[in-house]
PASEBA-1860 file (N, C-alpha, C; in nm, 3 decimals):
! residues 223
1> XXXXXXXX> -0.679/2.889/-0.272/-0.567/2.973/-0.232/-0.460/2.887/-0.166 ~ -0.294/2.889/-0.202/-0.218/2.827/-0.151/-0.144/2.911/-0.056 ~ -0.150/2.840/0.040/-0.153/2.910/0.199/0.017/2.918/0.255 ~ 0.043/3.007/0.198/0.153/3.038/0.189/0.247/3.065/0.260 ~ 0.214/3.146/0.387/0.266/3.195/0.492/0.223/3.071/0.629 ~ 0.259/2.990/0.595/0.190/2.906/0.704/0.252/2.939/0.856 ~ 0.373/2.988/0.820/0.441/3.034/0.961/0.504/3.194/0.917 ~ 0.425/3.278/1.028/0.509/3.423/1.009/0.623/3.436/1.128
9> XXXXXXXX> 0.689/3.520/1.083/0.808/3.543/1.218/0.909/3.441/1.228 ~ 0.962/3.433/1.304/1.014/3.333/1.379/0.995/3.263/1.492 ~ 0.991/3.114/1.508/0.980/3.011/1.647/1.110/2.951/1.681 ~ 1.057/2.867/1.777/1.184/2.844/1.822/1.271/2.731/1.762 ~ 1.393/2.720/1.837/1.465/2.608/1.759/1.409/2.464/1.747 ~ 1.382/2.422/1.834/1.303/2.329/1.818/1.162/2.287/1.731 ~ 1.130/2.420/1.764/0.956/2.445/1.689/1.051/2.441/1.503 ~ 1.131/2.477/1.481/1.187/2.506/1.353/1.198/2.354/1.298
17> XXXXXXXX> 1.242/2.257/1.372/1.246/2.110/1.384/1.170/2.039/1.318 ~ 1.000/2.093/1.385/0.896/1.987/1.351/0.846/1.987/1.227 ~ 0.766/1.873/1.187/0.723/1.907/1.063/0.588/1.969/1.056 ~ 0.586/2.074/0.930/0.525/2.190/0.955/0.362/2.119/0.929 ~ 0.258/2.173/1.006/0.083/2.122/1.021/0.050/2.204/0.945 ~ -0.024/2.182/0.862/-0.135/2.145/0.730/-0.245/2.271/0.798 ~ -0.259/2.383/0.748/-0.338/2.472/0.801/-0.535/2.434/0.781 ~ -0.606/2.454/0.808/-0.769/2.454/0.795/-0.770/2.546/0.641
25> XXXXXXXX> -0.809/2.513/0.570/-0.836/2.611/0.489/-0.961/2.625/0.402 ~ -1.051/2.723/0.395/-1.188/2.720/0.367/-1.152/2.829/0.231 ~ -1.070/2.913/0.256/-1.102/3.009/0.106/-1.100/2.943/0.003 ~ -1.132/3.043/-0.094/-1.143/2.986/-0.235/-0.965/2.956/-0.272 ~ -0.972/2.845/-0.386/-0.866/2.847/-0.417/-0.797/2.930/-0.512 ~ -0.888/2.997/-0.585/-0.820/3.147/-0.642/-0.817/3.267/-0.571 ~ -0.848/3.289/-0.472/-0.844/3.407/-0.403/-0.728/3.444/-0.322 ~ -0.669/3.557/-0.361/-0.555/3.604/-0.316/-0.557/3.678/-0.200
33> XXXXXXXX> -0.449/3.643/-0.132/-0.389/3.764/0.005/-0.343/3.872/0.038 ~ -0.376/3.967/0.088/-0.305/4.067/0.050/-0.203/4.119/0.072 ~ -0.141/4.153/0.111/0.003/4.210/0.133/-0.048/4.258/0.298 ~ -0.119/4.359/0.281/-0.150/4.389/0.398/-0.121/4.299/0.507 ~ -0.217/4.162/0.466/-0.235/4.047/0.597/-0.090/4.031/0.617 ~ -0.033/3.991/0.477/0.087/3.886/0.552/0.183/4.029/0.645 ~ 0.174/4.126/0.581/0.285/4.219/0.647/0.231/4.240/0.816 ~ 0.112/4.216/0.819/0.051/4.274/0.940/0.110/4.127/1.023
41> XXXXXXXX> 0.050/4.013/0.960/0.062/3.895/1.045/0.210/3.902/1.129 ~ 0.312/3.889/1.009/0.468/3.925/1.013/0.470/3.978/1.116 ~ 0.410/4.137/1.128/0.452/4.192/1.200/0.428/4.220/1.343 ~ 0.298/4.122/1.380/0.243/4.073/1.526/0.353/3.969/1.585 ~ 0.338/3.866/1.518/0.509/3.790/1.563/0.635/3.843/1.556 ~ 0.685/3.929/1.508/0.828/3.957/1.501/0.804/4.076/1.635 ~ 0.735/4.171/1.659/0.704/4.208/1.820/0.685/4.195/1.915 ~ 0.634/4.065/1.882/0.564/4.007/2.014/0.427/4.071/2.075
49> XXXXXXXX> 0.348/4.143/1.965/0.307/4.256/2.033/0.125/4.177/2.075 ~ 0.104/4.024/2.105/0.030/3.931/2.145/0.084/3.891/2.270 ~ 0.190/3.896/2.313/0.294/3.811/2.432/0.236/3.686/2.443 ~ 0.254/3.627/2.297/0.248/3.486/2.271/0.098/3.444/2.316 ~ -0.014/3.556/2.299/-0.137/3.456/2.301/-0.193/3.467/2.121 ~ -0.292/3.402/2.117/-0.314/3.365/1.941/-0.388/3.460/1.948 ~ -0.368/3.476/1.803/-0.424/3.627/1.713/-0.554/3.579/1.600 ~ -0.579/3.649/1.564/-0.660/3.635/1.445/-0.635/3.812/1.326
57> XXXXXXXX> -0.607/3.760/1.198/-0.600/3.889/1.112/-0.729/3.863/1.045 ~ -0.814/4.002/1.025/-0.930/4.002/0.969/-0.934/4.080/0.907 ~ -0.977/4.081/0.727/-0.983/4.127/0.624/-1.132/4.161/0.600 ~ -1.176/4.242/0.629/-1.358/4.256/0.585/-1.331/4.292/0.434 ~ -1.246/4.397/0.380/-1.285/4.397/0.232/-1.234/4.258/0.182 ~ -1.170/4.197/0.171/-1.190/4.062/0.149/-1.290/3.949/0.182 ~ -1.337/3.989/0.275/-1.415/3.884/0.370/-1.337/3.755/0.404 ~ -1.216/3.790/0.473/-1.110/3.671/0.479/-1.092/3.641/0.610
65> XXXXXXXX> -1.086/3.581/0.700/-1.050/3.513/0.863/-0.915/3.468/0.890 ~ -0.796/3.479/0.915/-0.701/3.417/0.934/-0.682/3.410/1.078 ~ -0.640/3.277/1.088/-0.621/3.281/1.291/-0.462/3.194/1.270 ~ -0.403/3.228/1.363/-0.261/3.197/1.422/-0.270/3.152/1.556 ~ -0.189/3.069/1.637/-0.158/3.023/1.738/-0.066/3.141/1.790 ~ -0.001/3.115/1.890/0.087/3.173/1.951/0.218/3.138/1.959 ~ 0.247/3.096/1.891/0.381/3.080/1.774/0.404/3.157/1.674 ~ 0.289/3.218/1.623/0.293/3.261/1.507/0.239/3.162/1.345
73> XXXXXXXX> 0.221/3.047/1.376/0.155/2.948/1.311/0.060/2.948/1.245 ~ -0.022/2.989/1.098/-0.113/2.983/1.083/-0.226/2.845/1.135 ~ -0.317/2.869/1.145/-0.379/2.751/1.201/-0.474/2.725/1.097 ~ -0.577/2.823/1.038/-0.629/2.820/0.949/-0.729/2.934/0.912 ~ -0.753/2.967/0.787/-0.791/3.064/0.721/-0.935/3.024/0.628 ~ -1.034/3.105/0.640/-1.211/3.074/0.586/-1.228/3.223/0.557 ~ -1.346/3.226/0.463/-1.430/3.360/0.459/-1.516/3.366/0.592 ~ -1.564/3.503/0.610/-1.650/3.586/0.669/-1.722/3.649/0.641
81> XXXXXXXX> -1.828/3.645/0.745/-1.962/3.724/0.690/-1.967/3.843/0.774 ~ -1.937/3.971/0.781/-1.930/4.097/0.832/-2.064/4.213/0.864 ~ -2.015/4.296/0.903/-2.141/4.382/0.901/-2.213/4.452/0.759 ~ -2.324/4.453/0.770/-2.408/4.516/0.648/-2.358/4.704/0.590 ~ -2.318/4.730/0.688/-2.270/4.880/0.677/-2.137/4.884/0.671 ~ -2.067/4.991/0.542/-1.930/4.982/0.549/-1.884/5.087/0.618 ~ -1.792/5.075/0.688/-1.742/5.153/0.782/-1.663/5.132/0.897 ~ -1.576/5.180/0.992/-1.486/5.141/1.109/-1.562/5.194/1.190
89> XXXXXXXX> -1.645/5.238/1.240/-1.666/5.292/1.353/-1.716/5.205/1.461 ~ -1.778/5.253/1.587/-1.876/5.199/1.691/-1.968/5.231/1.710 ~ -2.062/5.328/1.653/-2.197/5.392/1.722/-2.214/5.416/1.856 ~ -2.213/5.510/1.953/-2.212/5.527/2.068/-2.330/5.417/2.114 ~ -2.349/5.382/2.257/-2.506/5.335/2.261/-2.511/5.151/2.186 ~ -2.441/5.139/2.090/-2.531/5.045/1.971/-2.479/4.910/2.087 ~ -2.423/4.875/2.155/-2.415/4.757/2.233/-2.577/4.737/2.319 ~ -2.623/4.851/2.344/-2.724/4.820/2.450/-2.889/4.764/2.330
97> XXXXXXXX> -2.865/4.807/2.269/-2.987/4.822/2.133/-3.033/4.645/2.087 ~ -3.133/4.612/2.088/-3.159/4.474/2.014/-3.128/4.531/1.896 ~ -3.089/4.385/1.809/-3.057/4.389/1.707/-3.140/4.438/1.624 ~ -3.282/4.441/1.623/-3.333/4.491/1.536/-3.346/4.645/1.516 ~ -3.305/4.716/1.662/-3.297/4.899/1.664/-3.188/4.949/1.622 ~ -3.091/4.846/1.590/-2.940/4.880/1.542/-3.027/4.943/1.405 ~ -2.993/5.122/1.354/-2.993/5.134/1.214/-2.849/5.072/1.118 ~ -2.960/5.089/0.999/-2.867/5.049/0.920/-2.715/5.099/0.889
105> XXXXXXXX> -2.708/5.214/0.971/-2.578/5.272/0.914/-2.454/5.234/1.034 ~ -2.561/5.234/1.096/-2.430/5.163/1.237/-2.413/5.049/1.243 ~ -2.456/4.951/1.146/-2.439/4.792/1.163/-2.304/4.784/1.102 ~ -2.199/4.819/1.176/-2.029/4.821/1.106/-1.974/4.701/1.186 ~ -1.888/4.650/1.125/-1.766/4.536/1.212/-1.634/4.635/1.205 ~ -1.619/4.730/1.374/-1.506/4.782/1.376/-1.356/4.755/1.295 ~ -1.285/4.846/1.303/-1.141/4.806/1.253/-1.109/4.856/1.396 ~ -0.964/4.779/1.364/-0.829/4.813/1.486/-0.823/4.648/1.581
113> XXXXXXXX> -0.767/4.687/1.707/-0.659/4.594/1.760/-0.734/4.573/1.863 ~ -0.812/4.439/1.917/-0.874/4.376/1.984/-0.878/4.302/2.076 ~ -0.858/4.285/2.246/-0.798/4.184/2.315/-0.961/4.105/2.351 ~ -0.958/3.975/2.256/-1.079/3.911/2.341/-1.144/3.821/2.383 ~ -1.183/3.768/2.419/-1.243/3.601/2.457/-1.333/3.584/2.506 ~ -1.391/3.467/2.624/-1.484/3.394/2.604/-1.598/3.477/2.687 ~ -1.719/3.522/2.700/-1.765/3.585/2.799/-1.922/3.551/2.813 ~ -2.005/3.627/2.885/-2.114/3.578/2.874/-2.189/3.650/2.837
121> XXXXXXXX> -2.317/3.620/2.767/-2.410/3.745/2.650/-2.541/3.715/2.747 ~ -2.605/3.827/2.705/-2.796/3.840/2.681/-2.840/3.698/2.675 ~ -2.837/3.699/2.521/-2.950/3.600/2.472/-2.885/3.456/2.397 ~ -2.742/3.474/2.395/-2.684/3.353/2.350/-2.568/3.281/2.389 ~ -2.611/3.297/2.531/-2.502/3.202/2.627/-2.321/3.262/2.637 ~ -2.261/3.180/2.617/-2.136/3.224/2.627/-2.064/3.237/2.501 ~ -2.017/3.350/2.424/-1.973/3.376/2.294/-1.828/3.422/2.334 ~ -1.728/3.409/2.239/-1.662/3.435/2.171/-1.650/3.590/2.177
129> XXXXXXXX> -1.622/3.684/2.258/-1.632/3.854/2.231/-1.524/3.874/2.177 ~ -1.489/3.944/2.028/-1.374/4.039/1.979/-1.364/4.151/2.065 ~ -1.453/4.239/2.087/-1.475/4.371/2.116/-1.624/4.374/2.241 ~ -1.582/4.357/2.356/-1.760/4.383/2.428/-1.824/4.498/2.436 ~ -1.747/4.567/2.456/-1.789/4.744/2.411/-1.867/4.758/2.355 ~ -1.808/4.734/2.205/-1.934/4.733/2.102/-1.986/4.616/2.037 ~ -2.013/4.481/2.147/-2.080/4.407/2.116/-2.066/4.337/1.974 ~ -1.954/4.336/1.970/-1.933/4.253/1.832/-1.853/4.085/1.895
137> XXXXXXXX> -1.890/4.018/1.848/-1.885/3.863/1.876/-1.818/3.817/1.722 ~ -1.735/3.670/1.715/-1.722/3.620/1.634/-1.806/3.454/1.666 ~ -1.901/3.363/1.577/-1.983/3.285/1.631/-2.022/3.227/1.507 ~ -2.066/3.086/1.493/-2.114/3.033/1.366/-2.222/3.116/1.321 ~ -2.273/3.063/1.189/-2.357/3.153/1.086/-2.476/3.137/1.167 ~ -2.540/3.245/1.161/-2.686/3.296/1.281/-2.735/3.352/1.156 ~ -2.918/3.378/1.216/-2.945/3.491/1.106/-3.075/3.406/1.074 ~ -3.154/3.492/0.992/-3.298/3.454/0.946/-3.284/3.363/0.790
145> XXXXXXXX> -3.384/3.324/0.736/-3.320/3.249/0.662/-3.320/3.331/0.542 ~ -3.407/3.435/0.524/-3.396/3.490/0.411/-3.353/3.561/0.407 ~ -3.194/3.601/0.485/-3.087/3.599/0.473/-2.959/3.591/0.390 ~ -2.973/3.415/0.391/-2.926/3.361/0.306/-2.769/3.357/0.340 ~ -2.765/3.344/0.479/-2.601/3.374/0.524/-2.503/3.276/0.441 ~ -2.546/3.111/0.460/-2.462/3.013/0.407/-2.427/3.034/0.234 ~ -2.523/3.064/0.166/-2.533/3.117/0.028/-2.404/3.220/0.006 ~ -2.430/3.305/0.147/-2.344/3.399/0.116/-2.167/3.426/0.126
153> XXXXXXXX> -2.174/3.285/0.260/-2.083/3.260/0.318/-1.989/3.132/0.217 ~ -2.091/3.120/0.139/-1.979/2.973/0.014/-1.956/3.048/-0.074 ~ -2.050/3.164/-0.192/-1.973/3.222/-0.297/-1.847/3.255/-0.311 ~ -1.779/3.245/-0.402/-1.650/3.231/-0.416/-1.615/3.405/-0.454 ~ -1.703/3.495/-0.415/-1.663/3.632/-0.400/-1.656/3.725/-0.277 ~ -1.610/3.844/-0.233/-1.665/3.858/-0.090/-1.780/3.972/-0.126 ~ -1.826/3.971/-0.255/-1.910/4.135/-0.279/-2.068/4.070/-0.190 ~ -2.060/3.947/-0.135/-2.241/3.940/-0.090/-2.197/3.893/0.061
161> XXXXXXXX> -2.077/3.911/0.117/-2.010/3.899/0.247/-2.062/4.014/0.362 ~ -2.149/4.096/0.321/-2.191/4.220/0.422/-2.318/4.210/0.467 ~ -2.357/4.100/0.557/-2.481/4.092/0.601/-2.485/4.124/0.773 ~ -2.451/4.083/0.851/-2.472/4.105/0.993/-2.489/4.229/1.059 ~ -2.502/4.244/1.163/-2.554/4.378/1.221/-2.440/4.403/1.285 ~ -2.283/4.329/1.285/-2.166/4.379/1.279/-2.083/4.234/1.340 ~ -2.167/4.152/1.390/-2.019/4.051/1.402/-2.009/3.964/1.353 ~ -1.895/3.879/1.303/-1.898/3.804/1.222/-1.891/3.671/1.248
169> XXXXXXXX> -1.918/3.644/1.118/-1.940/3.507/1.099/-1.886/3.410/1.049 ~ -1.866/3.266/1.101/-1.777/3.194/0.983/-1.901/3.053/1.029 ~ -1.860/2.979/0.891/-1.869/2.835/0.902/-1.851/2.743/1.038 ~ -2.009/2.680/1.012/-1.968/2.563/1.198/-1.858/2.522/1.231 ~ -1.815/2.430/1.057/-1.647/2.401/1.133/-1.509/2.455/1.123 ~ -1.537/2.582/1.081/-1.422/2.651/1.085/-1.455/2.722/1.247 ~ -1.551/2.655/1.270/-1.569/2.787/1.463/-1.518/2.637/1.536 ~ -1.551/2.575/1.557/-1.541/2.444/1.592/-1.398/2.403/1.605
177> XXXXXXXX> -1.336/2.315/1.473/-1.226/2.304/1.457/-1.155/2.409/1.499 ~ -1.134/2.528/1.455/-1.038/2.623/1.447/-1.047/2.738/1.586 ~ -1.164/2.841/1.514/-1.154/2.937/1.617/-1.192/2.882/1.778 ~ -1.261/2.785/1.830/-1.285/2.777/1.988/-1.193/2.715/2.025 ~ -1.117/2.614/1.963/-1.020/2.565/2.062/-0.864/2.664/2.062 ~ -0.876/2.750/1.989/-0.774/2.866/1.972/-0.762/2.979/2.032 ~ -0.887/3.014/2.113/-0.922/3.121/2.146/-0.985/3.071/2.280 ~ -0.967/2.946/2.296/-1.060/2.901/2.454/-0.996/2.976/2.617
185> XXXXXXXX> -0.888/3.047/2.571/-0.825/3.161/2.681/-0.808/3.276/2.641 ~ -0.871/3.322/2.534/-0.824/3.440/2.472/-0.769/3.452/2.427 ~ -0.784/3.597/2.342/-0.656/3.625/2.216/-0.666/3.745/2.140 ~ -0.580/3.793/2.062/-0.636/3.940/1.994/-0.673/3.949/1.828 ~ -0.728/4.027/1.835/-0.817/3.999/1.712/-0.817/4.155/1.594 ~ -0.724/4.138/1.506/-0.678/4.241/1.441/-0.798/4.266/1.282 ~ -0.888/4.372/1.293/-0.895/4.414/1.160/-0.900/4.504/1.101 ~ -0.876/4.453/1.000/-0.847/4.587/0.876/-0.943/4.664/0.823
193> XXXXXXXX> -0.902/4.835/0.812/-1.019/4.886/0.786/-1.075/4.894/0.642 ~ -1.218/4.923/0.672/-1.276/4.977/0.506/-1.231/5.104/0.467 ~ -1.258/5.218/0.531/-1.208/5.350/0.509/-1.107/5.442/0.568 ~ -1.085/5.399/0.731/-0.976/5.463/0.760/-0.840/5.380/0.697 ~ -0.693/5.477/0.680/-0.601/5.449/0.719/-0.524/5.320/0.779 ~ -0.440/5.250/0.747/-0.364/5.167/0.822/-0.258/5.240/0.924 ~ -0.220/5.353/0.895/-0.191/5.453/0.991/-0.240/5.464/1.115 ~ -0.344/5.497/1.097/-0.509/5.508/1.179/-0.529/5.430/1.260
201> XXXXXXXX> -0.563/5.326/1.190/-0.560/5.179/1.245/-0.493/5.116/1.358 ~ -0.387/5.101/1.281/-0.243/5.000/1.365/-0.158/5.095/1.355 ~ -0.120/5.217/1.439/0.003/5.296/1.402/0.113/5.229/1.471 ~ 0.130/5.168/1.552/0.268/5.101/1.595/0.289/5.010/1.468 ~ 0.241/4.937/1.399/0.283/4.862/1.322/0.297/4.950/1.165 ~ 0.224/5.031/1.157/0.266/5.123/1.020/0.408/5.207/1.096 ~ 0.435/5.254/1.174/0.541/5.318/1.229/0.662/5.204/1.172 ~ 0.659/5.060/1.191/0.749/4.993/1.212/0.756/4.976/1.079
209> XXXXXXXX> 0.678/4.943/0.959/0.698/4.926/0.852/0.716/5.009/0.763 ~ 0.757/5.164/0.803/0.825/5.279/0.775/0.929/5.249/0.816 ~ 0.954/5.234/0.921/1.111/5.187/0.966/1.195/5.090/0.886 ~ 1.086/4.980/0.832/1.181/4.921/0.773/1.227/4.925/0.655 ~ 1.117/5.024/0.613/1.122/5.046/0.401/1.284/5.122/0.457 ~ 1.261/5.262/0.554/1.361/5.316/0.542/1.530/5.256/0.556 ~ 1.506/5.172/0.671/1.644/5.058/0.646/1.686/5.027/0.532 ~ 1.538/4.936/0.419/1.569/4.930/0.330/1.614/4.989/0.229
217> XXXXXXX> 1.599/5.078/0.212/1.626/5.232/0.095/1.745/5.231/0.146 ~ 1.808/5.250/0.266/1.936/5.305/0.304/2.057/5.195/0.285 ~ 2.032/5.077/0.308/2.067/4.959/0.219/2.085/4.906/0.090 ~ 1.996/4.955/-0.003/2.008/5.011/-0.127/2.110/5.066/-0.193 ~ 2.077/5.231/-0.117/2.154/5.325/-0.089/2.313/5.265/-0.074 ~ 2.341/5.204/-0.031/2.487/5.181/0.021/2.539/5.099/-0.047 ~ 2.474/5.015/-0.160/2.523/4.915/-0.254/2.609/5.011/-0.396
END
């Protein structure tokens, strides 16, 4: 995939200056972006609606990872390994549950808008929290072996991307390189849903991108 959007929004004059850094990139090289991301990415920088701390856009039906600085900068983009159950929700309760009492239908990787960082867990030291509520973490590939996370995590499709009991997963050195030193103060962590709405979802940002079709049409309109 040629990484296209390497910078959304606008930076500053100076930042406009430098020469532009070479993003991390783990996806496949045929695999496409969706509109969604870039409009969403776009539209976290042109609001400000991070106050300049780094983001991450997360695609579960893709099984796609994108993280940004706080510039708006892509930094770099890998697949993900998500929850086994499709769905947005949280399961009341499912944070307190070992992993193994989680049922199968509640093992979801929420959608929506996430403020989160570094904190301290149970049983595996200090993680990475998207969401502590509902106990969803982002953290290198974990898991039993017959599993088969890494298997699942290199195919060049995302249809075998739904294994975890909801948080996800990327590659050692895409956590390494990319997400810990990006996120070592926090940051927000946007994803997209399986079944609800982008409405639903992100309504300040679907609000705004109504706003702007309508500019556009009326612009149109006036030609």
């Amino acid at each position: 995939m040629a990484l296209a959007f390497a910078s959304v929004g606008t930076v500053s004059a100076q930042d406009a200056s430098a020469p532009p850094e070479t993003a991390f990139d783990q996806l496949p090289h045929d695999q496409d972006v969706s509109g969604t991301v870039i409009e969403l990415a776009g539209w976290v920088v042109a609001s400000n609606d991070t106050q300049g701390y780094p983001f991450a856009v997360i695609d579960k039906a893709a099984a796609q990872v994108f993280v940004f600085g706080g510039d708006g900068r892509l930094r770099g983009a890998a697949p993900g390994l998500f929850g086994s159950a499709v769905g947005d929700h949280t399961a009341p309760g499912v944070a307190g549950l070992a992993l193994r009492e989680i049922p199968g239908r509640d093992r979801t990787t929420p959608a929506g808008r996430f403020v989160g960082g570094y904190g301290p867990s149970i049983d595996a030291g200090r993680v990475l929290w998207v969401d502590y509520e509902s106990a969803v973490s982002i953290h290198p590939l974990a898991g039993s072996p017959g599993e088969h996370r890494a298997e699942r995590l290199a195919s060049p499709t995302p249809d075998d991307n739904r294994v975890t009991h909801g948080c996800i997963n990327v590659s050692p050195e895409f956590y390494e390189q990319i997400i810990k030193p990006t996120f070592e103060r926090g940051g927000v962590f946007y994803i997209l849903p399986d079944k609800d709405s982008i409405s639903e979802t992100f309504p300040e940002f679907a609000e705004g991108r109504e706003a702007a079709q309508s500019d556009d049409d009326r612009r149109g309109a006036s030609k």
